[in-house]
C-alpha positions as CSV (number, residue, x, y, z in Angstrom):
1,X,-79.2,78.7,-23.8
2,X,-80.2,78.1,-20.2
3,X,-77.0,77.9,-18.6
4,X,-76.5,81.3,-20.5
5,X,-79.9,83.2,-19.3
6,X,-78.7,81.9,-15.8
7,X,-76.0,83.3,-15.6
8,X,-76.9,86.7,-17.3
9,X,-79.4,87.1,-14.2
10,X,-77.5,86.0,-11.5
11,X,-79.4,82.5,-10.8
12,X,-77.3,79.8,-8.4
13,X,-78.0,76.6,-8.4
14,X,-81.1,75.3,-6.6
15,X,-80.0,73.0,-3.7
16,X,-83.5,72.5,-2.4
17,X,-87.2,72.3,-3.5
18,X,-88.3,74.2,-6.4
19,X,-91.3,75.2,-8.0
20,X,-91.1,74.7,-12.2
21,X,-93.7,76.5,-14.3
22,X,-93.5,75.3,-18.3
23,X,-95.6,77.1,-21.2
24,X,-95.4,75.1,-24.5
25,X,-96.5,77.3,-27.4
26,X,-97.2,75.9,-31.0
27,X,-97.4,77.6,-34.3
28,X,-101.1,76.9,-35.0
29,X,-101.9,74.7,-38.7
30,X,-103.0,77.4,-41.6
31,X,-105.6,74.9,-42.2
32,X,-107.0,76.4,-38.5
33,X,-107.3,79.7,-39.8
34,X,-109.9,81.5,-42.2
35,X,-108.0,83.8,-44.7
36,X,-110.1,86.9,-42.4
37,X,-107.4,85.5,-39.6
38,X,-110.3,84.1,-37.4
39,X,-110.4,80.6,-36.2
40,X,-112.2,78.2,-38.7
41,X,-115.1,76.3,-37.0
42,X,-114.1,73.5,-35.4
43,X,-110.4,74.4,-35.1
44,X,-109.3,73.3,-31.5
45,X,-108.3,75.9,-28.6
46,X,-105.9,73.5,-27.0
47,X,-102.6,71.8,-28.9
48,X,-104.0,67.7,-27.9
49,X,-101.4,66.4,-30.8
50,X,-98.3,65.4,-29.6
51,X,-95.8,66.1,-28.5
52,X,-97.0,64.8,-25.4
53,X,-97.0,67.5,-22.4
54,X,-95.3,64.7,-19.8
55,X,-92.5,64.0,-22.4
56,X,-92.3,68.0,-23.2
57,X,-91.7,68.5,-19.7
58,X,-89.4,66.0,-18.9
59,X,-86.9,67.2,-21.7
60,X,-87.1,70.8,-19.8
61,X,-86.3,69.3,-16.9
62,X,-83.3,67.4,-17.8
63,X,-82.2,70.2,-19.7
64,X,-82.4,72.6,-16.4
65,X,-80.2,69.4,-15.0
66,X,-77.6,70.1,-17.9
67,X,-77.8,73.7,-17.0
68,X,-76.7,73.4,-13.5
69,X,-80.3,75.0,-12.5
70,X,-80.4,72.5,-9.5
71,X,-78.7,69.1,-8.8
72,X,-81.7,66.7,-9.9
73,X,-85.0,67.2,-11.1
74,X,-86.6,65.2,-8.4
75,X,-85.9,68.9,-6.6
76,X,-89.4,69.6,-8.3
77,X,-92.0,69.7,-5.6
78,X,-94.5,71.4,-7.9
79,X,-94.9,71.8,-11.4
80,X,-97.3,73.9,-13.3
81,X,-97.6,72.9,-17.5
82,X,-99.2,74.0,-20.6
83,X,-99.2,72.9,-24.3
84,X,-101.3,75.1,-26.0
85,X,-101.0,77.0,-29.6
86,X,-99.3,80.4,-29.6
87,X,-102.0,83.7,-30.3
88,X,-101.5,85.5,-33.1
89,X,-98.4,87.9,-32.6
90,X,-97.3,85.5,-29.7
91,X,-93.9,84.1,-29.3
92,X,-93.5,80.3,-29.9
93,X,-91.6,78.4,-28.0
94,X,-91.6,77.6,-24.4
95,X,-91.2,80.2,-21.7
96,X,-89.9,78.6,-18.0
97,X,-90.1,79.9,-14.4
98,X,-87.9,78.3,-11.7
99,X,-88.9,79.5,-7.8
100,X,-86.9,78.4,-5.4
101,X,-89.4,76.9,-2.3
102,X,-88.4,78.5,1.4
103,X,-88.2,76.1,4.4
């Protein structure tokens, strides 16, 4: 699905330093929610369960790799990450943002 998305908007491959920006959204346990749809006390804000984030990321990145995004993922200068639970009416999934780094 990456190379495809690529391609649709034109990317080339990265052949330099690149910024990656990953946002991990989770589907957030029923057992979280009050049947009013607020949060039941003591549900957590933040996803800490695993998957871990490190190992989240890592698959993203050798999946860009796959997709002919850059040449190697040690291209990754800086890397911005979340794991979190989706809001309600928010997408899950994760949503990535490649910027290419000018010398």
């Amino acid at each position: 699905m990456a190379m495809v998305a690529m391609r649709e908007q034109g990317h080339k491959l990265i052949d330099g330093p690149v910024v990656l920006g990953v946002k991990f959204r989770f589907p957030r346990p029923e057992s979280h929610v009050l049947k009013s749809g607020k949060l039941a006390k003591g549900a957590p804000l933040a996803k800490i369960s695993s998957p871990d984030l490190s190992k989240l990321v890592r698959c993203v990145e050798d999946s860009l790799t796959d997709a002919k995004a850059w040449t190697d993922d040690s291209y990754v200068t800086r890397l911005v990450a979340s794991k979190m639970y989706a809001k309600p009416g928010e997408a899950i999934g994760v949503e990535v943002e490649l910027a290419a780094v000018s010398q």
